[in-house]
C-alpha positions in Angstrom: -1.8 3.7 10.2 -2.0 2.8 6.7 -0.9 5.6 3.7 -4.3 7.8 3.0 -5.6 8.0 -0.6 -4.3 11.0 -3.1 -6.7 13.1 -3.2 -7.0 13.1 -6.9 -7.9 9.6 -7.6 -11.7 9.6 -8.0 -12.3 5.6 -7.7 -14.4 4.9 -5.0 -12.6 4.9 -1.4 -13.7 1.9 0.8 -12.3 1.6 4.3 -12.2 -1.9 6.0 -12.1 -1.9 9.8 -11.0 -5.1 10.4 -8.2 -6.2 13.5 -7.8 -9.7 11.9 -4.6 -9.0 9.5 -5.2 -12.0 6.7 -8.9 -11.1 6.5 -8.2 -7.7 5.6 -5.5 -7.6 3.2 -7.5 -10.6 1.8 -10.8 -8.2 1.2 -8.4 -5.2 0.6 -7.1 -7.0 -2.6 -10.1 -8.5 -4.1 -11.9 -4.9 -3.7 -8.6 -3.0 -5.2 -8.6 -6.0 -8.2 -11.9 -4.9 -8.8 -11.4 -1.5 -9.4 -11.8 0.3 -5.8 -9.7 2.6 -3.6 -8.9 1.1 -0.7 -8.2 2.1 2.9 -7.6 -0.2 5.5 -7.9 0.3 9.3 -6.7 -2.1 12.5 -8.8 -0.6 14.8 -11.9 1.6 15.5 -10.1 4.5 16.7 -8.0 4.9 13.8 -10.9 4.7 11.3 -12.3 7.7 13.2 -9.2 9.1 12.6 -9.2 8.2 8.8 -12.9 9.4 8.0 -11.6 13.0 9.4 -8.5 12.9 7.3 -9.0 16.4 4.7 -9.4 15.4 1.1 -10.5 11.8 2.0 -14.0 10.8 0.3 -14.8 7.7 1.7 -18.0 5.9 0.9 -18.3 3.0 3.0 -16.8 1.1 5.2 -16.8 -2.8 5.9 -16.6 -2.6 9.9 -15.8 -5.9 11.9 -18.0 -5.4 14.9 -15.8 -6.7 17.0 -13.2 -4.4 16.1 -10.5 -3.8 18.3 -10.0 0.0 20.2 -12.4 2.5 22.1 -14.5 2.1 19.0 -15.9 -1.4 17.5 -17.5 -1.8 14.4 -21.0 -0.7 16.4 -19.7 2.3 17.5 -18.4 3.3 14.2 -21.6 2.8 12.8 -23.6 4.3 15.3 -21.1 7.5 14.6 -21.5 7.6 11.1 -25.1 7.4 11.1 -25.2 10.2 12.8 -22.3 12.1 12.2 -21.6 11.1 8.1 -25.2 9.6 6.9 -23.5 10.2 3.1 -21.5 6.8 4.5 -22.5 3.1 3.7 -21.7 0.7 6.4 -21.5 -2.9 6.2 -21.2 -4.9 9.3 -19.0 -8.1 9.3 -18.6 -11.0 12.4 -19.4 -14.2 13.7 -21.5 -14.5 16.6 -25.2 -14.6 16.2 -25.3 -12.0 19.4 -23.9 -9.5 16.8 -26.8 -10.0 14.7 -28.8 -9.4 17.3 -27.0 -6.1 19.1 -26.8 -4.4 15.0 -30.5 -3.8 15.1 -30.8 -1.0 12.2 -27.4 -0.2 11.8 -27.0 -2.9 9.0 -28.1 -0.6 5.7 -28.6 -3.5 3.6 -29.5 -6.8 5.3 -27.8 -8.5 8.2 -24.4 -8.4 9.4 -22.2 -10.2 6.7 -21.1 -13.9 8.5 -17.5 -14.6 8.8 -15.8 -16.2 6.9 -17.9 -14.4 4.2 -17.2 -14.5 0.4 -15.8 -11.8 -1.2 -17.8 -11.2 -4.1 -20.9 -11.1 -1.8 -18.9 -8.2 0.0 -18.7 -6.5 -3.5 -22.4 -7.2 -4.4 -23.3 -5.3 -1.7 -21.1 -2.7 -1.7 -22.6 -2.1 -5.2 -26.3 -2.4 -4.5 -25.5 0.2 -1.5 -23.8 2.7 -4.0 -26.2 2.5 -6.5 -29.2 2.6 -4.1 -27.6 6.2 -2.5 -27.2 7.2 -6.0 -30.4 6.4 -7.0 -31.5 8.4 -3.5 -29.5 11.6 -4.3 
């Protein structure tokens, strides 16, 4: 499991769930260039463990659904939508099934297609924030 955020850095903590090692550290650097805290997780069952670590604010998560553990990127989602609503989740993969499985547990449009681009990854991580802040 990755290092956890310090507690006292206020940037905005985004955790990628994602099994596939060069996709993630890929999306983990563009999103830290741009400014973000970033968490990264192989596999569903350590996310869990991540979004219950104390003094850890995460506010979303970019979930492959095909995630690797007990948990995939579906289950994850289903879990924080009941269990941590105050969490954006975006759904990543590549089979049209997927699409089709994630019913309304994509908060802002359909499940991102793999590969994806990066900056569409952070325009919708931002039109999620600003839409809960906007909300609260």
């Amino acid at each position: 499991m990755r290092d956890l955020p310090n507690d006292g850095d206020e940037r905005l903590c985004i955790l990628i769930l994602e099994s596939d090692i060069i996709v993630r550290t890929e999306i983990a650097e563009y999103l830290r260039d741009c400014g973000y805290k970033v968490i990264e997780a192989v596999t569903g069952d350590e996310a869990m463990i991540m979004l219950d670590a104390p003094g850890v604010r995460i506010k979303a998560i970019l979930a492959d659904v095909k995630a690797a553990g007990s948990t995939d990127g579906f289950g994850l989602a289903r879990w924080i939508r009941t269990n941590r609503h105050e969490i954006n989740v975006i759904l990543t993969g590549t089979v049209e099934k997927a699409a089709k499985e994630a019913g309304d547990l994509c908060e802002d449009g359909p499940i991102l297609s793999k590969p994806y681009d990066p900056q569409v990854v952070l325009d919708r991580i931002k039109r999620l924030l600003a839409a809960r802040h906007r909300n609260a």
